[in-house]
C-alpha positions as MATLAB code, in Angstrom:
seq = 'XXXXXXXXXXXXXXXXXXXXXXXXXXXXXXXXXXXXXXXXXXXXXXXXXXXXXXXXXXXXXXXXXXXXXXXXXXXXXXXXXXXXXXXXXXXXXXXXXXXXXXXXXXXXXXXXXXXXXXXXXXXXXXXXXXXXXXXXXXXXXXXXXXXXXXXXXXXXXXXXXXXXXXXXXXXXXXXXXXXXXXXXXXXXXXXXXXXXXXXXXXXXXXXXXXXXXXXXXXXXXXXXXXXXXXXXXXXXXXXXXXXXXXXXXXXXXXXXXXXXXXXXXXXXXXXXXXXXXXXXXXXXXXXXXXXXXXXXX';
ca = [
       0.000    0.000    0.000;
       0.933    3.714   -0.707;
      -0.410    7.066   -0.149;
       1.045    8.605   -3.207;
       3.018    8.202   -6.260;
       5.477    9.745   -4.835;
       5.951    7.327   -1.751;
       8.953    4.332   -2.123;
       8.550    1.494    0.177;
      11.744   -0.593    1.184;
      12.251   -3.667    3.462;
      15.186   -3.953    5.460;
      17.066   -7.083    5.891;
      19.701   -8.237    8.774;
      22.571   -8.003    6.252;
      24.393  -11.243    7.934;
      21.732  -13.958    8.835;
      19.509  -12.540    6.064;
      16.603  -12.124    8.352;
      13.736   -9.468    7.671;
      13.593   -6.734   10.135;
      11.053   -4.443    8.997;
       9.993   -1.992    6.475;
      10.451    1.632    5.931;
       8.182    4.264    3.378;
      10.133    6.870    2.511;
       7.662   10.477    1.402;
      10.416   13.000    0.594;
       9.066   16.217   -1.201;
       6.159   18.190   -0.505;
       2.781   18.431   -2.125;
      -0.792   19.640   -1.456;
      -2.198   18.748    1.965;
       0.756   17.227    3.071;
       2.369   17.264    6.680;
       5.093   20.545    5.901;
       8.100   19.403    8.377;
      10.081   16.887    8.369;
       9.464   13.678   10.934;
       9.493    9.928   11.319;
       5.721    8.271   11.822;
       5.884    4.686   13.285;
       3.147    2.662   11.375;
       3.056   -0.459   13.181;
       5.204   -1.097   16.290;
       7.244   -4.193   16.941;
       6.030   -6.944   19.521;
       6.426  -10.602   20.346;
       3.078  -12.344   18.906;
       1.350  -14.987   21.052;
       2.618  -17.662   18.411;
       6.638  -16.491   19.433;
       6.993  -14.921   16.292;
       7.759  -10.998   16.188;
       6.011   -8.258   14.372;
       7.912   -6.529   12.409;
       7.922   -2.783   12.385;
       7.174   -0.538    9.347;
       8.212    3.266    9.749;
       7.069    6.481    7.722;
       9.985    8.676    6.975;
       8.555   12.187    6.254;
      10.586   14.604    4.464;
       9.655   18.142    2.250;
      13.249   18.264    0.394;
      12.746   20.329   -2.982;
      10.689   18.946   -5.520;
      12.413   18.016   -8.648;
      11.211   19.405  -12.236;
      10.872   18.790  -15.522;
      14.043   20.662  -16.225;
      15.374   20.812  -13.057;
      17.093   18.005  -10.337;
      16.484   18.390   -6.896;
      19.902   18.918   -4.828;
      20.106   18.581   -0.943;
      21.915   21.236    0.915;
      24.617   20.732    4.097;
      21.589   20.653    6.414;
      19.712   18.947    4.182;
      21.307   15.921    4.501;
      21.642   16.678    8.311;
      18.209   16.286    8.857;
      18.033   13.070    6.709;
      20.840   11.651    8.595;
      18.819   12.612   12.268;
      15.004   11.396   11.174;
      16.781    8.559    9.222;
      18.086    7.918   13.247;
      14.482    7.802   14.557;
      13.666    5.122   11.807;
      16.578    3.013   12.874;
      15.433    3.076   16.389;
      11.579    1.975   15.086;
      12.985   -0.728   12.771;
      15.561   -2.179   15.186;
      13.217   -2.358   17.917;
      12.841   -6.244   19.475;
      10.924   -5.466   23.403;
       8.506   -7.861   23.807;
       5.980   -5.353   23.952;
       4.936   -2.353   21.808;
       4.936    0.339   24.845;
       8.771    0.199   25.107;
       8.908    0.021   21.395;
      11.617    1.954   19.226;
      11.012    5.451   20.145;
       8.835    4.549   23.058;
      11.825    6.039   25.872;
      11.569    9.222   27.845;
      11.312   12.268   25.935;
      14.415   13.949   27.178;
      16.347   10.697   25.427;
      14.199    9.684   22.190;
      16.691   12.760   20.302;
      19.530   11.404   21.502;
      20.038    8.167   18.928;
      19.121   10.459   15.743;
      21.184   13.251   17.360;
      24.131   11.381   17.325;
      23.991   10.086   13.829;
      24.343   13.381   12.485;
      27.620   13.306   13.466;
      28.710   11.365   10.426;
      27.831   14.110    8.283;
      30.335   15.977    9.585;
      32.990   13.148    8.558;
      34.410   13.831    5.153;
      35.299   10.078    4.578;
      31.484    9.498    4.870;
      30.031   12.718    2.834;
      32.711   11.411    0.315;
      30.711    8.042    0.060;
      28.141    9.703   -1.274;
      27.885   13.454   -1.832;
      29.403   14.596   -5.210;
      29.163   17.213   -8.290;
      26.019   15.692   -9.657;
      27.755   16.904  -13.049;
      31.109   14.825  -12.463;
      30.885   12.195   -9.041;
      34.541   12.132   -9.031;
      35.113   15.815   -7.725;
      33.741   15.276   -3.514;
      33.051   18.410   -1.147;
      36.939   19.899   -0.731;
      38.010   19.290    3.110;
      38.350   23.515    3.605;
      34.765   23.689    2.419;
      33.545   21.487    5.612;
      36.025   23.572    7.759;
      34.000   26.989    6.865;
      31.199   24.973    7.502;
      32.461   24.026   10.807;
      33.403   27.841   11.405;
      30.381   28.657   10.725;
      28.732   25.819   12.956;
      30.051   26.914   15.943;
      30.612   30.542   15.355;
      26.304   30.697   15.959;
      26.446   27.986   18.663;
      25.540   29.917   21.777;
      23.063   31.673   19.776;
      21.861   28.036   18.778;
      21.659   27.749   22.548;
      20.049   30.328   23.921;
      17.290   29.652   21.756;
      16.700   26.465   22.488;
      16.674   26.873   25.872;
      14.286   29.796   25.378;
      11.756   27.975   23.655;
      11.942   25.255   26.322;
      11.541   27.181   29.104;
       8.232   28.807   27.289;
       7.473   25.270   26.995;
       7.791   24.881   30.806;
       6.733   27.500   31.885;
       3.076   27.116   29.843;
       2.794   23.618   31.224;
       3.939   24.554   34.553;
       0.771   26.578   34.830;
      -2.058   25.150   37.684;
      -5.425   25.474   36.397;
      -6.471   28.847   38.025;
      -3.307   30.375   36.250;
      -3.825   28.820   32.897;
      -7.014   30.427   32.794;
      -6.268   34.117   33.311;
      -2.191   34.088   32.279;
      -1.274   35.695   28.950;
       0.415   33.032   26.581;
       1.940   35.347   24.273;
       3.354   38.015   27.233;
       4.661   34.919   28.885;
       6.330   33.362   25.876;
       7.511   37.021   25.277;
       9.394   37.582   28.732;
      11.041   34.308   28.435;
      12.192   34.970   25.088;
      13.711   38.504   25.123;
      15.272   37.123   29.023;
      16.870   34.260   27.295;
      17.194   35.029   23.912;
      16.421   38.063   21.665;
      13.333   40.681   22.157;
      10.859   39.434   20.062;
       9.149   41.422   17.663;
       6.062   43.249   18.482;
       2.318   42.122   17.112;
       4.140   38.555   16.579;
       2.649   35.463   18.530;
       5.612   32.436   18.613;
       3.077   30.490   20.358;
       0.817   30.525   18.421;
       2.923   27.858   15.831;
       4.876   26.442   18.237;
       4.113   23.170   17.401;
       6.147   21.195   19.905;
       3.577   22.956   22.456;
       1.438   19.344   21.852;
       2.941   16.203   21.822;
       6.379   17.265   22.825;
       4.622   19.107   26.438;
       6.962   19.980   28.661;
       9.592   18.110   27.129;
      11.128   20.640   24.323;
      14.376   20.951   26.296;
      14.900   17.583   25.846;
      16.238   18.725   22.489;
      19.424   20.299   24.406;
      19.683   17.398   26.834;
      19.968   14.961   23.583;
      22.935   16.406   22.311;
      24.406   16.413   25.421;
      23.914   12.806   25.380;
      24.351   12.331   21.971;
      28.176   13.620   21.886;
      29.005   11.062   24.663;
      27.673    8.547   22.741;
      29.349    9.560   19.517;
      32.586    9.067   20.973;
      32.363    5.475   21.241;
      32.672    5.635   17.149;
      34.761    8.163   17.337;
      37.226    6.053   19.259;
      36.604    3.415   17.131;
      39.473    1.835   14.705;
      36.681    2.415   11.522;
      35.638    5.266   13.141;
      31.859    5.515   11.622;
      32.273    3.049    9.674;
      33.094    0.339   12.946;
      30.909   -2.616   12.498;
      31.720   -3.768   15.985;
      30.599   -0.396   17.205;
      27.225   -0.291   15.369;
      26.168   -3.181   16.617;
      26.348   -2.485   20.258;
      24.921    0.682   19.381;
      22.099   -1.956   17.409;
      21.978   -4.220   20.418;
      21.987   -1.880   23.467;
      20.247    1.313   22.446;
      17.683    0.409   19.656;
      16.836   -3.101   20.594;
      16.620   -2.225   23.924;
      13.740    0.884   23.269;
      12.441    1.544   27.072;
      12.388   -2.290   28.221;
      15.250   -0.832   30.590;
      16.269    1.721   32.101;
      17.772    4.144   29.397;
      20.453    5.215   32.021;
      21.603    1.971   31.773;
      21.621    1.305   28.339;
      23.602    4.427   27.677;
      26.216    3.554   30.255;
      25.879    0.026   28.419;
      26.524    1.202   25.454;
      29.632    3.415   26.183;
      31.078    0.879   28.177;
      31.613    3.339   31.150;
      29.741    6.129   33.330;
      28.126    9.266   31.023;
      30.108   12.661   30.751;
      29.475   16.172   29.560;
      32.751   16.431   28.379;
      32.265   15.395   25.288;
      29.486   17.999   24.439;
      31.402   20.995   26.407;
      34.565   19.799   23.695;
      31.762   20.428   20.947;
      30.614   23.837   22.278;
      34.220   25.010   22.410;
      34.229   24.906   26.094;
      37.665   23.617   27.350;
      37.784   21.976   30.900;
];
């Protein structure tokens, strides 16, 4: 089954014992009446069946990359790819999923962690041995992004980080601070002054007649859990590391599959404390992300 012409469908296969693991739609440009972000929708979550055998999950990636024309090819930008790599993460944790039961499914963990896996792998787009494996002059695939170009963008990367910053942490404090509201507040407190205060405290004065909250989407569905976006990449840089470190780097097989075995199989059927320290093989540190913010010890 598929929505739209446009949609691909692809089934993904343990590439060593040959075994099916699950399937994966991929919707990647926009069109009338479709959802405008970019996002991954699970479709059916995995479980152990009452006959012992396992359902396997199928995932909805949902992207609105330019559309392609008749005289025209559609090209991905730097941050493009970025967010392919990051919801591409989220599909990995709903396809590698095995809990016994669908509540501690693939993305099924606590909010502040469920960023942290796609977080991580967008790491590898920073890695010019793995943008060389596939991002090329569409004119002439010999001639790869030249190593000073992905230092500027680097530069350029952490030259806006605390700006980066400060607005997360503004818009997850509005977040807070809305759902942090009893019900005799909620019903006579000003949304918009709120979210306003916050903002120009934290970040930048916002502009006047504008309403942030009013498209704020993460407001539902991600309530009271928005700074779980900075928390992730906290976690997500000590996790990186253990690739990193790695004698293939992002390429390490032996790495991947622990990250396979005790992050994304795992989903919430443990604690994820645990499976993080699991997974690195030691206790967690903020080092790793203070290194990335340019903030030496």
């Amino acid at each position: 089954y598929k929505w739209s012409n446009q949609v691909t469908l692809h089934l993904v296969y343990d590439s060593l014992s040959g075994e099916p693991l699950g399937a994966m739609y991929l919707d990647m440009f926009p069109r009338d009446g479709k959802f405008n972000h970019f996002a991954m929708f699970p479709l059916i979550s995995g479980k152990k069946l009452s006959n012992g055998k396992y359902q396997r999950p199928t995932v909805a990636l949902i992207c609105n990359f330019p559309n392609p024309g008749k005289d025209k090819i559609s090209l991905l930008s730097h941050d493009n790819v970025e967010t392919l790599f990051h919801e591409f993460g989220h599909a990995l944790h709903g396809i590698l999923t095995r809990t016994k039961f669908t509540r501690f499914a693939g993305t099924s963990v606590p909010r502040d962690f469920v960023e942290a896996p796609s977080q991580m792998l967008e790491n590898w787009i920073w890695d010019k041995s793995v943008l060389d494996s596939f991002a090329a002059d569409y004119r002439d695939s010999s001639k790869k992004i030249p190593q000073a170009v992905l230092d500027k963008l680097q530069e350029a990367k952490k030259g806006t980080i605390a700006r980066h910053y400060r607005r997360q942490l503004s818009y997850g404090l509005v977040d807070l601070g809305l759902h942090s509201l009893n019900a005799e507040e909620a019903k006579t407190v000003d949304p918009v002054e709120l979210s306003h205060q916050i903002t120009e405290n934290v970040y930048l004065k916002p502009q006047e007649n504008t309403s942030f909250v009013g498209y704020f989407g993460h407001l539902m569905g991600y309530d009271a859990g928005y700074y779980g976006y900075a928390w992730a990449d906290a976690i997500s840089a000590d996790m990186a590391t253990v690739f990193e470190n790695a004698p293939n780097r992002y390429y390490d097989k032996k790495a991947g599959m622990r990250l396979r075995k005790e992050i994304y199989e795992i989903g919430d059927s443990r604690d994820v404390n645990e499976s993080i320290e699991k997974f690195l093989g030691r206790t967690r540190s903020l080092e790793p992300f203070l290194k990335d913010l340019g903030i030496d010890k």
